[in-house]
DOSE-697547 format. One record per residue (C-alpha): y, x, z. Coordinates in steps of 0.05 Angstrom, whole numbers, padded with zeros to 5 digits, always signed. Each point is the difference from the previous one (the first is absolute). Example, Ala and Ser with C-alpha at 12.3 -4.5 7.8 and 13.67 -1.06 7.14 Angstrom:
BEGIN
-00090+00246+00156/+00069+00027-00013/
This chain:
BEGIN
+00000+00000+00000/+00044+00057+00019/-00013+00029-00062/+00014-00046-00043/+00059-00021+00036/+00019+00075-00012/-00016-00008-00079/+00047-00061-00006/+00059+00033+00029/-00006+00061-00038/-00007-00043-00055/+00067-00040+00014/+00034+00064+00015/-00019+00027-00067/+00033-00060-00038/+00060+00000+00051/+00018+00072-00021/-00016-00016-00080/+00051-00058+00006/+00052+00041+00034/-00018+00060-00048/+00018-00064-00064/+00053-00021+00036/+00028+00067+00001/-00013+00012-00079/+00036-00063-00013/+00064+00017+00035/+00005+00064-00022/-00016-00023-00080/+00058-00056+00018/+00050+00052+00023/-00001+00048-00051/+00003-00053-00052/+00060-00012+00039/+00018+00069-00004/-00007+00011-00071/+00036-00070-00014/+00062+00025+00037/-00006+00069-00043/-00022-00014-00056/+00002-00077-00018/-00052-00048-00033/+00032+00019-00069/+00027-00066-00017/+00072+00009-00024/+00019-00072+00025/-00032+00004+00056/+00036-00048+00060/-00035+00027+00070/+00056+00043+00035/-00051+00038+00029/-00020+00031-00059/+00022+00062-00034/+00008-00038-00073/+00045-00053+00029/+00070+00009-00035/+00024-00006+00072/-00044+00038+00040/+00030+00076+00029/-00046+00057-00016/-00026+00028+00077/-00021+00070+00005/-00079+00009+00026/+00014+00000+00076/+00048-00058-00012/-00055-00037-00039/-00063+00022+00040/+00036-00038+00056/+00020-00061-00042/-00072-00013-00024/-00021+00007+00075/+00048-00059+00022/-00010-00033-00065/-00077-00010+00016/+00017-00025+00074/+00042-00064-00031/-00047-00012-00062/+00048+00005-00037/-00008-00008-00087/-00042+00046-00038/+00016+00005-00081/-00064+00012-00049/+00008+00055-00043/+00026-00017-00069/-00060-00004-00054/+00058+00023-00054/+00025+00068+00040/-00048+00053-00005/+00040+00045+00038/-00024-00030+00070/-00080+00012-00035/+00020+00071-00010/+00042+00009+00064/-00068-00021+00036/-00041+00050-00043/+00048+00061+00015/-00013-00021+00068/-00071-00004+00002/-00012+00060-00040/+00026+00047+00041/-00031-00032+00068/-00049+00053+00002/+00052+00061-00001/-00004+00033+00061/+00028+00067-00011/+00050+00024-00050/+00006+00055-00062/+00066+00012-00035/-00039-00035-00065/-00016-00059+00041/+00070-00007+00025/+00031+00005-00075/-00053-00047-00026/+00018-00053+00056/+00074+00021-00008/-00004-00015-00072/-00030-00069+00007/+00046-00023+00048/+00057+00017-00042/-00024-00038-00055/-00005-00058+00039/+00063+00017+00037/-00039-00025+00065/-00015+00063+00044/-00031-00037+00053/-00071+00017-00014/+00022+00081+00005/+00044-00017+00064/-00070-00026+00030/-00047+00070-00031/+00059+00039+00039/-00004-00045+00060/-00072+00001+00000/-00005+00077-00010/+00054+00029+00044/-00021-00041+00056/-00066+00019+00004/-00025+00070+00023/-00068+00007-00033/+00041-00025-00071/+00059+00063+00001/-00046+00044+00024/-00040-00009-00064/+00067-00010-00045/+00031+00044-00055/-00065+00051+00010/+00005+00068-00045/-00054+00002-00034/-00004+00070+00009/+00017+00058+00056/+00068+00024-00018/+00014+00069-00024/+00045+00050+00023/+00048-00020-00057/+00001-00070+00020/+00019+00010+00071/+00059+00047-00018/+00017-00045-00055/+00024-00057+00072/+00057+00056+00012/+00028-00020-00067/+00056-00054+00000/-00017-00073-00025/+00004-00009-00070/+00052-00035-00036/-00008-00068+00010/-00004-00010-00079/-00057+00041-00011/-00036-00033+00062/+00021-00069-00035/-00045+00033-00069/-00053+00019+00039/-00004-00063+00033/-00002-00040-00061/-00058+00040-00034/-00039-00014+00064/+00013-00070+00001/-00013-00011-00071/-00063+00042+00003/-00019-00045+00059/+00013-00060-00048/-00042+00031-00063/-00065+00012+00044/+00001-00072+00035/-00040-00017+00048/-00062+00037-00016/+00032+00058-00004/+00042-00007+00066/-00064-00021+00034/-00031+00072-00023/+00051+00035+00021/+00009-00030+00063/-00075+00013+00011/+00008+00077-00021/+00057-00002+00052/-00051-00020+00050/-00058+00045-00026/+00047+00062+00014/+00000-00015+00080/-00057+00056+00008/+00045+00045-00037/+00061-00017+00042/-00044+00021+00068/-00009+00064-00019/+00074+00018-00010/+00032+00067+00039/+00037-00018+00072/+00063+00013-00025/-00001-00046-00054/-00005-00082-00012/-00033-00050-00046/+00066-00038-00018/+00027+00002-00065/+00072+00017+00028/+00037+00008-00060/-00027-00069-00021/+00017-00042+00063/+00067+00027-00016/+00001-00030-00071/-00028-00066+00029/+00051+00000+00061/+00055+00005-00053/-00025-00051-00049/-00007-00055+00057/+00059+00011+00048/+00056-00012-00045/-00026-00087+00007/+00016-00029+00059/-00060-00038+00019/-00050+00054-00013/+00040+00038+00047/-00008-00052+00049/-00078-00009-00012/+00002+00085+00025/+00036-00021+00059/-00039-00051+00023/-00066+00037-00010/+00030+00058+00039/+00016-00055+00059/-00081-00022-00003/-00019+00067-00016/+00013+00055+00055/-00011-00038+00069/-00081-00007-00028/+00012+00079-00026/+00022+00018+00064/-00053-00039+00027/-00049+00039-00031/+00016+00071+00015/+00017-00017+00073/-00073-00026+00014/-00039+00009-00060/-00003+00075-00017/+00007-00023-00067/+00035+00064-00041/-00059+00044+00029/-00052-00052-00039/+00049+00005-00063/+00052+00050-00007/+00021-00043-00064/+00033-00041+00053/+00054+00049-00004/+00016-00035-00064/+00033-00060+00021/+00047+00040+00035/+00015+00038-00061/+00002-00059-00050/+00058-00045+00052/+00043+00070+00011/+00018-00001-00075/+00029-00067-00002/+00074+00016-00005/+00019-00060+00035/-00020+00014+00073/+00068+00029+00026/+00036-00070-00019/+00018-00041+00046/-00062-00057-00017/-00049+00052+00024/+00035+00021+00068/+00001-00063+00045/-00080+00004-00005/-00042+00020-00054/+00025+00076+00005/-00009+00000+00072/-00070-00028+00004/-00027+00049-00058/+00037+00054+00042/-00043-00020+00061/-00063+00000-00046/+00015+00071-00031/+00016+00032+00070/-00072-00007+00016/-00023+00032-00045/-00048+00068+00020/+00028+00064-00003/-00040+00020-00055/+00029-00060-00041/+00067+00017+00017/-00009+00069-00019/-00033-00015-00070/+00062-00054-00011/+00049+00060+00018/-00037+00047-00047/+00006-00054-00062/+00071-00010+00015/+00016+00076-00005/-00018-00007-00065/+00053-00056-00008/+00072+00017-00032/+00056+00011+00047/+00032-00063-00027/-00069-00038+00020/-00002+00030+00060/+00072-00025+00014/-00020-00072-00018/-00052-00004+00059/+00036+00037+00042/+00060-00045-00008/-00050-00060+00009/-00015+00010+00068/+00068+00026+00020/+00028-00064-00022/-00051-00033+00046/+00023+00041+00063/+00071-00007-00013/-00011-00075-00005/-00038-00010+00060/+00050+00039+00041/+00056-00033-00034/-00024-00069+00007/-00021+00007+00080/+00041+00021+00056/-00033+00051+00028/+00009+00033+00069/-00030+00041+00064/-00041-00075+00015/-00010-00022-00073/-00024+00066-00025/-00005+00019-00079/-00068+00043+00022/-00024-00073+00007/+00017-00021-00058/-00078-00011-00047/+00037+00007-00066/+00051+00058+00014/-00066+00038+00034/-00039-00007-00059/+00052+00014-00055/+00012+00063+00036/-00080+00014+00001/+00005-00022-00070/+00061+00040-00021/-00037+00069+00036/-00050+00002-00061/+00055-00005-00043/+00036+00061+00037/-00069+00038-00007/-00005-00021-00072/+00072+00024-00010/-00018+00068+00035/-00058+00018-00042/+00028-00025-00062/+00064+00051-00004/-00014+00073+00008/-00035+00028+00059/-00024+00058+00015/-00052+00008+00055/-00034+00062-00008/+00058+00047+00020/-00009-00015+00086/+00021+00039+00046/-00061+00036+00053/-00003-00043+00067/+00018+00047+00055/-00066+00050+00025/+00019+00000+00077/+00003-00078+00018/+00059-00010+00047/-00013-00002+00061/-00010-00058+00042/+00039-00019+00065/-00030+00027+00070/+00005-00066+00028/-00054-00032-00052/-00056-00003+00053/+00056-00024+00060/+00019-00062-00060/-00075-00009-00015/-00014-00012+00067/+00066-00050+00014/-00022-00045-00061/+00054+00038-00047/-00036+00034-00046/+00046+00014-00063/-00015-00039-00061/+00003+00035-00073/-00013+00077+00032/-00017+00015-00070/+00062-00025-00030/+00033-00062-00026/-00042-00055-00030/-00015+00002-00081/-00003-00064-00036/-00064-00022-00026/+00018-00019-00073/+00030+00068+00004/-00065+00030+00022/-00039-00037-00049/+00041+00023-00049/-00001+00068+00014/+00087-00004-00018/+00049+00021+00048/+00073-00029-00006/+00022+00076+00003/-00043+00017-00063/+00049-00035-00046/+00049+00042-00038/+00012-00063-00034/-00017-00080+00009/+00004-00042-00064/+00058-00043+00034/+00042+00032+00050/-00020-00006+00078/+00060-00037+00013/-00015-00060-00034/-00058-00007+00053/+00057-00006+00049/+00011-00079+00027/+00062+00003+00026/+00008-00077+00035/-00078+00018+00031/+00040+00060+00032/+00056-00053+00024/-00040-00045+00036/-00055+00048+00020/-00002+00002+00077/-00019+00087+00011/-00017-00006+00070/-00052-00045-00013/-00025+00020-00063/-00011+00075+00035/-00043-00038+00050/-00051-00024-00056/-00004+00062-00027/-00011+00032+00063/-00041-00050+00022/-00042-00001-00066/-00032-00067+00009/-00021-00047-00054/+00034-00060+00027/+00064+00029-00011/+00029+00032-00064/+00056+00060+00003/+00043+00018-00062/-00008+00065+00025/-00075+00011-00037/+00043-00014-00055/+00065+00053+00002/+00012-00009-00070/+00030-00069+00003/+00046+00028+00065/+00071+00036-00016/+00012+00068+00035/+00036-00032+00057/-00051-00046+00020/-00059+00053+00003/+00059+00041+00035/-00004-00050+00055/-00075-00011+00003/-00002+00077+00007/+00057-00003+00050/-00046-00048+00041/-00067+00049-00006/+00038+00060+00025/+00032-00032+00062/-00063-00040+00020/-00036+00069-00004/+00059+00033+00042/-00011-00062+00053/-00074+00015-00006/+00007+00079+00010/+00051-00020+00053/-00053-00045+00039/-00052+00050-00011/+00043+00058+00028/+00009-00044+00064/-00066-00026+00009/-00031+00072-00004/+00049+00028+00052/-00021-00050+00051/-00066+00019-00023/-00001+00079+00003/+00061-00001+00057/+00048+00036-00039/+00068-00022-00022/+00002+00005-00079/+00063-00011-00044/-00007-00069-00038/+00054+00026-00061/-00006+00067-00038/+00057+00031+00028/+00035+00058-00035/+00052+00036+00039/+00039+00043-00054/+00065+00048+00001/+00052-00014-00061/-00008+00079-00019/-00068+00011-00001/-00029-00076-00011/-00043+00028-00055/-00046+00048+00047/+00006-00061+00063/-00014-00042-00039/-00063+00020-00050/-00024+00038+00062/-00009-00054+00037/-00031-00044-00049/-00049+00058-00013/-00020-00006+00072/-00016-00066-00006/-00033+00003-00062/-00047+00047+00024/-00014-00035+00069/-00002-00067-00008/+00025-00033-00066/-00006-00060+00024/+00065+00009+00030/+00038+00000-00069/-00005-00079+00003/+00029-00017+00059/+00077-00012-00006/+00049+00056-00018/+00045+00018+00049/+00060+00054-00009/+00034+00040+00044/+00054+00041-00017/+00019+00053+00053/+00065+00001+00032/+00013-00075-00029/+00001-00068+00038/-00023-00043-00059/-00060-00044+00013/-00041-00011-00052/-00009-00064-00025/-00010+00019-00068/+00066+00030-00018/-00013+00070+00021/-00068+00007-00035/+00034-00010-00066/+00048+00054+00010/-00054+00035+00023/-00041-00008-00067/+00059+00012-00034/+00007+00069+00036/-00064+00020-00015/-00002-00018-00069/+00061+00048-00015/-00035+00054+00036/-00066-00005-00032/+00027-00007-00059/+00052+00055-00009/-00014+00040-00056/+00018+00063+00031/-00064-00009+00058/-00045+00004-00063/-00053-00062+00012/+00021-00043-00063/+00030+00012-00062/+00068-00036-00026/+00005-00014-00074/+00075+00002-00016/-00014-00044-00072/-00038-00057+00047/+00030+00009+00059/-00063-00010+00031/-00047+00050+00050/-00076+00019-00015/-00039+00047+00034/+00003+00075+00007/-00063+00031-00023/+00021+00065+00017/+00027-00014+00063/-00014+00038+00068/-00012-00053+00045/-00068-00014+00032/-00036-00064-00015/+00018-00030+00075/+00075-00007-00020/-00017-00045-00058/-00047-00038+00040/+00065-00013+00042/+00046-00030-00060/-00059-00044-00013/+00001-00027+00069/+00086-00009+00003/-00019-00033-00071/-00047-00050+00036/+00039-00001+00070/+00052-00031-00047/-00036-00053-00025/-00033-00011+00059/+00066-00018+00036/+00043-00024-00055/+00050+00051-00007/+00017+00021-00077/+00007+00076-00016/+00035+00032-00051/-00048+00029-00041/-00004+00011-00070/-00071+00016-00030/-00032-00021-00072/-00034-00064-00003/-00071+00049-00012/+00004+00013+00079/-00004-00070+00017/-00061-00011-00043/-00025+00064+00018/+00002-00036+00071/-00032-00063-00025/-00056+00045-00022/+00021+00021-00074/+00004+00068-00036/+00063+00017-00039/-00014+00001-00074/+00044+00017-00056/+00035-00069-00004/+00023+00017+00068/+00043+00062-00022/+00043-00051-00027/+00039-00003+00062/-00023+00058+00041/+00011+00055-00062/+00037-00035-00059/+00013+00063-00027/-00064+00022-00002/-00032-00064-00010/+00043+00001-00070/-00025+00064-00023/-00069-00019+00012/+00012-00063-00040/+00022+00035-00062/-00056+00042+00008/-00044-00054-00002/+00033-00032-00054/+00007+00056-00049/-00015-00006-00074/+00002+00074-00014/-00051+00055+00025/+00004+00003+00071/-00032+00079+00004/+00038+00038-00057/+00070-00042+00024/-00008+00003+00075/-00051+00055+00013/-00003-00021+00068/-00061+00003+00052/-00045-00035+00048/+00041+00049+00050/+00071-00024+00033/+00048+00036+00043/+00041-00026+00053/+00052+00032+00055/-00005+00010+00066/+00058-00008+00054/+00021+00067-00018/+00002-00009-00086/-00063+00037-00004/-00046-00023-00056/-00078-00027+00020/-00051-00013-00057/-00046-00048-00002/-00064-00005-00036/-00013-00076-00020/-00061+00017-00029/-00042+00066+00029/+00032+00050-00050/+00052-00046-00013/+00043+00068-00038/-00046+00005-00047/-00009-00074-00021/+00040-00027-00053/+00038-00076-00003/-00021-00030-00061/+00010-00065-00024/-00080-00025+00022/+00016+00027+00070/+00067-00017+00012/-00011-00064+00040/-00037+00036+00047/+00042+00052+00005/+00061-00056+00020/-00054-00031+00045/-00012+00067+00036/+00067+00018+00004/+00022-00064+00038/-00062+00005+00046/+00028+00069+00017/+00058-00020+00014/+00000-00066+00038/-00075+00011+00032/-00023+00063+00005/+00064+00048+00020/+00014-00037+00056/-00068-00018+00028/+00001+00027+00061/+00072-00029+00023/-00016-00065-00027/-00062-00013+00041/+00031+00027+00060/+00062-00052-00007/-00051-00063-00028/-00037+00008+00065/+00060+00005+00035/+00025-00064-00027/-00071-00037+00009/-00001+00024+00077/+00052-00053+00003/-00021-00051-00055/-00069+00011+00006/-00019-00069+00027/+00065-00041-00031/-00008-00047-00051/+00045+00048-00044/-00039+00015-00054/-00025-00072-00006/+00059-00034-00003/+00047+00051-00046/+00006+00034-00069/+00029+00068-00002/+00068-00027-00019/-00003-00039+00063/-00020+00051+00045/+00062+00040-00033/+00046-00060+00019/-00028-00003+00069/+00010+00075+00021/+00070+00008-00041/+00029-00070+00005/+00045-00035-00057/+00040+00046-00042/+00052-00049-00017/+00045-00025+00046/+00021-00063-00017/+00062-00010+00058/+00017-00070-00030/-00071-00026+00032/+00012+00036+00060/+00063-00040+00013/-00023-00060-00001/-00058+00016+00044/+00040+00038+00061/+00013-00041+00049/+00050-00007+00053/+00015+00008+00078/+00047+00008+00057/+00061-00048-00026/-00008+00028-00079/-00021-00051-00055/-00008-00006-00081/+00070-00021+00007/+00041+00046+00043/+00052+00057-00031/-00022+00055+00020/-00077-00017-00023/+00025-00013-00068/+00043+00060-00001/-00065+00040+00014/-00033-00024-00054/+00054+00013-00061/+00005+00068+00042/-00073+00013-00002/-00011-00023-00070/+00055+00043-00019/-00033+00060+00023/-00033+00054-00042/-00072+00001-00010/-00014+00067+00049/+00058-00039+00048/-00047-00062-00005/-00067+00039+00014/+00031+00039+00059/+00021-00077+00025/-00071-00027+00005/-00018+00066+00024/+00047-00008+00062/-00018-00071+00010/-00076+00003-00015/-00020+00060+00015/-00021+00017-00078/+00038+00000-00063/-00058-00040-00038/-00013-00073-00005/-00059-00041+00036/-00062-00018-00049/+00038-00062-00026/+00066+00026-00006/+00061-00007+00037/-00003-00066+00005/-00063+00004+00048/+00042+00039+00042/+00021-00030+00058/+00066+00024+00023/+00051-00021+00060/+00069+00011+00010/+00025-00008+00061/+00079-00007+00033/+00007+00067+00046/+00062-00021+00032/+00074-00004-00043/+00040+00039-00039/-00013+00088+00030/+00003+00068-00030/-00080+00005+00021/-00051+00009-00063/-00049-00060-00017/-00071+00013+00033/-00062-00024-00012/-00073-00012+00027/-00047+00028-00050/-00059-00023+00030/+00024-00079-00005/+00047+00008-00066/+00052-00010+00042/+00085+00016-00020/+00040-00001+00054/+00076-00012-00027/+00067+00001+00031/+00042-00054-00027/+00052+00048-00028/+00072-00025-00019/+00002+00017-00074/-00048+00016-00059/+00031+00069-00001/-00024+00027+00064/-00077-00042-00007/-00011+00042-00056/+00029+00070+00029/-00037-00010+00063/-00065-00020-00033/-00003+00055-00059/+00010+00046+00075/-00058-00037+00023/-00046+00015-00050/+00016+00067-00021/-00005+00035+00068/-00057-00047+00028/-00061+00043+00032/-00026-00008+00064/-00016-00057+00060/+00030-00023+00059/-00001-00054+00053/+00059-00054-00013/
């Protein structure tokens, strides 16, 4: 009984779920004859039902307009039209649309051929669907616009080329189409199939290359988005199409399974369109999301095909997800509680945007064979490493500053381009750096967890003064942490430590107090180079709140690097130093300037220094090659050139040798064998270029070996465990240590501010100003050098530089003062513009020195 009973209801259930399933049918077949009566019309010229298409007063809806129509349209019952007997145009209409029901994936051919029909019809609804259908669907543009072969060498340098003239793309077009036309059907169906018969071939393509047929996606992309509502159909699909993408490589593993995956990625980043303003509200933001998980290893096979890119394409995507940033932070008011590092879509355009930085890296020139040795003797670590182990403070990166994985994976470095495709400021989003909250961004990075993103994994995007800051924030949380560590060991070992490095110096003979010291503590415990400068000068009352160490730096610098003590080298022509290969001091004393180079940076004080830009890549790791002679050696770099360049015979015109002569200190002439029996080996024009190569290896690398080395691990006893190297370029690190050549006075006026009774508004303030501007350039220098403590601007110019001028009482024959260490002018409100200028041209000239006010 129970069994039958069982039987019946499985029975009824059966024919409850087949009525449903005809119920369903029905609907549907009712709404998209609905559908197709609002879009395309029964055909009948007279027809009277004003919900159809081919009613004189009906208004034509667009898809998304109509899809919703036929929807509401079924709901009231409203009137359905038969299809005119004496239009064949609706018979055909239906035919275009069932024939290509079954496309599932795309070839150029099969876009033409479909292209083609619709235009003869003028009805491009059935190719608006394909595209839907297609571009929506994972499996479908995985599989679309396949080569049919691996592409040669000649193909992939052929993407660097610019697009073609839009004529001849028009031609070529046109023969496709109509050879899509001759063929038919049979033929389209065979070559469709032959598509598909080449997926084994496809598998067994190199890493670094793809199965898409770039170049045509690119003539597709151009035929289709110049109509409106196929570009519609690609947004929409794009909408449907990355939440299930991201979908599937967040759970599903799926590019491991099929590295062809990687196509889809490839085939939506050539649509032209994605930077307009359609795409950004949420299709652009979603595929963002999708790409950003990808795997490293898909993200580095993405960045190697776009370094194959032109710089122009490369521009294009990089200018696709800028626009995306810059509109998220535009359109959203971000601050310290609504924070832009929680933003999904500015996140991942920036993960997004860091392939295209890579891609734009290995695409220009690079050169990463010519690397500098890592140091033999590791530096040494801090005594108290066993007392921090054991208090739960063991240092994180000993080994150095993080590397980024793509970079890894890539085996690039940032510092290994000569040249990018697109300059590096381009990278640069300036409204991010606006509303980007550094305090808590340095915490993420810090922090490294996956919950929360920092901008700092991705310095390229950052200006100069932003990484400033986040590097501003390392060195004094590590000067807190030294600090803490100091005191926590006293009260551990019973002995009263100092917390600051503390440098007690005499004006006359600051260079042996000072480098002496420092040599002490470099040898002892180097540690103690991180915790917080502090200067003494003896004799003086100044306290030193920052103000004295730059005049100390600046003391120092002048010493060290005097001609006349013989260390470095001045070039009159470049007006720049370089190091003395002949000269007689030991190794320890360049070690020193390496550590004053790195005491700077570590505690924000700018020196006046002027070196080549080959000794800031030589401390990012590089060797100096001959492009670099360009601004350490014009001269020289010149002659080499024409060498290189010459049409005549090098040997019977030169007769010059692999052996070169320089002078010592004292004029004396050294020879140098580039080769072993350099005298006796002749420049000719087949061994010229490595004649020039040896030459500049001599004379950037190799002559000053020894005093390099020596001042790089002077520098890295400092920097060692910084973020330095990760977050800036050479030119950076230049800016950093040497500040802002140009000093732009307008921008510091309308940053100073005001105290003590003074305002914007008050005579003698505005009187200072024409005074100041009217000043010389060496008057204006020696004016931020009195009032700042250096005569260069901040990283940011001097608009980043805070100054304050404050009333010191009225109108007295006493000189203007100042507090270095706060920025700080103090100003007697003198009676006329006359004596403001004499007393503060007095000021500035004869300024040396600190004293308690």
């Amino acid at each position: 009984m129970f069994t039958t009973l069982d039987v019946d209801k499985t029975d009824f259930s059966a024919v409850l779920i087949e009525t449903r399933s005809q119920k369903r049918a029905a609907a549907k077949h009712l709404i998209e004859r609905y559908y197709h009566q609002l879009t395309e019309g029964c055909g009948n010229d007279s027809c009277s039902n004003a919900w159809c298409s081919s009613s004189r007063g009906s208004h034509r809806l667009d898809n998304n307009a109509a899809a919703v129509k036929a929807l509401e349209l079924y709901k009231i019952n409203a009137k359905l039209c038969d299809p005119h007997p004496s239009k064949k145009g609706t018979t055909m209409n239906h035919c275009v649309r069932d024939d290509f029901k079954d496309v599932n994936y795309l070839t150029e051919e099969k876009v033409y051929e479909i292209l083609h029909i619709c235009g003869e019809k003028e009805d491009y609804s059935p190719l608006i669907r394909v595209i839907g259908r297609v571009f929506s669907s994972a499996e479908g543009l995985v599989q679309s616009f396949r080569r049919s072969k691996p592409p040669t060498k000649e193909e992939l340098k052929s993407l660097q080329s610019k697009d073609e003239d839009k004529d001849e793309d028009e031609e070529e077009a046109a023969a496709c189409s109509a050879a899509a036309m001759e063929e038919d059907s049979p033929g389209s169906s065979s070559r469709l199939d032959g598509a598909a018969s080449g997926d084994n071939d496809v598998g067994k393509l190199g890493p670094d290359e793809v199965s898409v047929d770039i170049d045509a996606v690119r003539r597709v992309y151009q035929r289709l988005l110049s109509n409106g509502n196929i570009e519609t159909a690609f947004l929409n699909a794009l909408v449907y199409l990355s939440p299930n993408v991201e979908c599937d490589l967040t759970y599903h593993n799926v590019y491991s399974r099929d590295p062809n995956y990687l196509n889809l990625f490839v085939v939506v980043m050539e649509n032209s369109n994605l930077h307009s303003p359609d795409y950004l509200e949420i299709a652009l933001p979603q595929f963002c999301r999708a790409m950003s998980k990808l795997p490293l290893p898909a993200l580095a096979k993405l960045a190697r095909l776009w370094s194959h890119y032109s710089a122009e394409q490369i521009h294009r995507i990089m200018e696709t997800f800028q626009q995306l940033i810059t509109y998220k932070v535009v359109s959203n008011e971000f601050n310290s509680r609504n924070l832009v590092n929680d933003d999904d879509a500015v996140v991942a355009a920036t993960k997004c945007l860091k392939i295209v930085y890579y891609a734009n890296v290995m695409g220009g020139e690079v050169d990463t064979e010519h690397n500098e040795e890592e140091d033999e003797e590791p530096i040494p670590e801090s005594s108290e490493l066993t007392l921090q182990e054991l208090l739960g403070e063991e240092r994180r990166n000993k080994k150095g500053p993080r590397v980024d994985p793509l970079e890894t994976e890539l085996t690039i470095r940032t510092s290994d381009s000569r040249r990018p495709l697109i300059p590096f400021e381009e990278f640069v989003n300036e409204p991010l750096n606006e509303v980007l909250e550094m305090d808590k961004d340095y915490t993420f990075f810090k922090v490294e967890t996956e919950n929360k993103f920092s901008f700092m994994t991705c310095p390229f995007i950052l200006n100069a003064v932003t990484k400033n800051l986040g590097l501003y924030y390392d060195n004094r949380i590590r000067m807190y942490s030294e600090r803490r560590i100091t005191v926590l060991y006293s009260l551990v070992q019973g002995q009263q430590l100092n917390p600051y490095l503390r440098l007690k110096v005499r004006r006359d003979h600051i260079i042996d107090d000072a480098l002496v010291r420092l040599e002490m503590i470099a040898m002892e415990n180097p540690a103690d180079l991180k915790k917080q400068l502090y200067v003494e000068f003896e004799g003086e009352q100044g306290v030193d709140e920052g103000g004295v160490s730059k005049e100390f730096f600046q003391l120092v610098v002048e010493e060290i690097f005097n001609p006349d003590i013989g260390m470095f080298a001045y070039d009159e022509r470049t007006k720049m130093f370089w190091f003395n290969p002949s000269s007689f001091e030991n190794e320890g004393q360049f070690t020193l300037i390496g550590i004053v180079l790195g005491l700077a940076i570590y505690n924000n004080c700018i020196l006046d220094v002027h070196f080549p830009m080959v000794v800031y890549r030589k401390l990012m790791g590089k060797k100096g090659t001959f492009r670099d002679l360009a601004d350490s050696n014009p001269v020289l770099y010149q002659s080499l050139k024409e060498l290189s360049e010459y049409e005549g015979s090098v040997e019977e015109d030169m007769m010059i040798t692999f052996q070169i002569s320089q002078t010592d200190l004292f004029g004396n002439p050294l020879m140098y064998d580039l080769r072993e029996n350099g005298d006796q080996i002749p420049v000719t024009n087949e061994n010229r270029k490595e004649f020039v190569a040896q030459y500049a290896e001599y004379m950037l690398n190799k002559s000053v070996e020894k005093q390099f080395k020596a001042f790089r691990r002077g520098f890295h006893m400092v920097t060692n465990e910084s973020p330095l190297k990760y977050l800036f370029r050479p030119e950076e690190i230049e800016l950093l240590i040497c500040g802002s050549r140009n000093l732009d006075f307008q921008a510091l006026e309308e940053t100073t501010e005001y105290d003590g009774g003074y305002s914007r508004d008050s005579r003698i303030i505005k009187e200072f100003w024409e005074t100041l501007h009217s000043f010389a350039e060496e008057q204006k220098r020696l004016f931020l050098q009195f009032t700042t403590g250096t005569d260069r601007a901040p990283v940011g110019g001097l608009g980043k530089l805070k100054m304050i001028i404050a009333k010191n009482g009225p109108d007295t024959d006493r000189l203007p003062t100042s507090h270095t260490c706060f920025n700080v002018l103090l100003l007697p409100e003198y009676d006329t513009k006359e004596k403001l200028r004499e007393r503060l041209l007095k000021a500035i000239l004869y300024a040396k020195g600190f004293g308690m006010l």
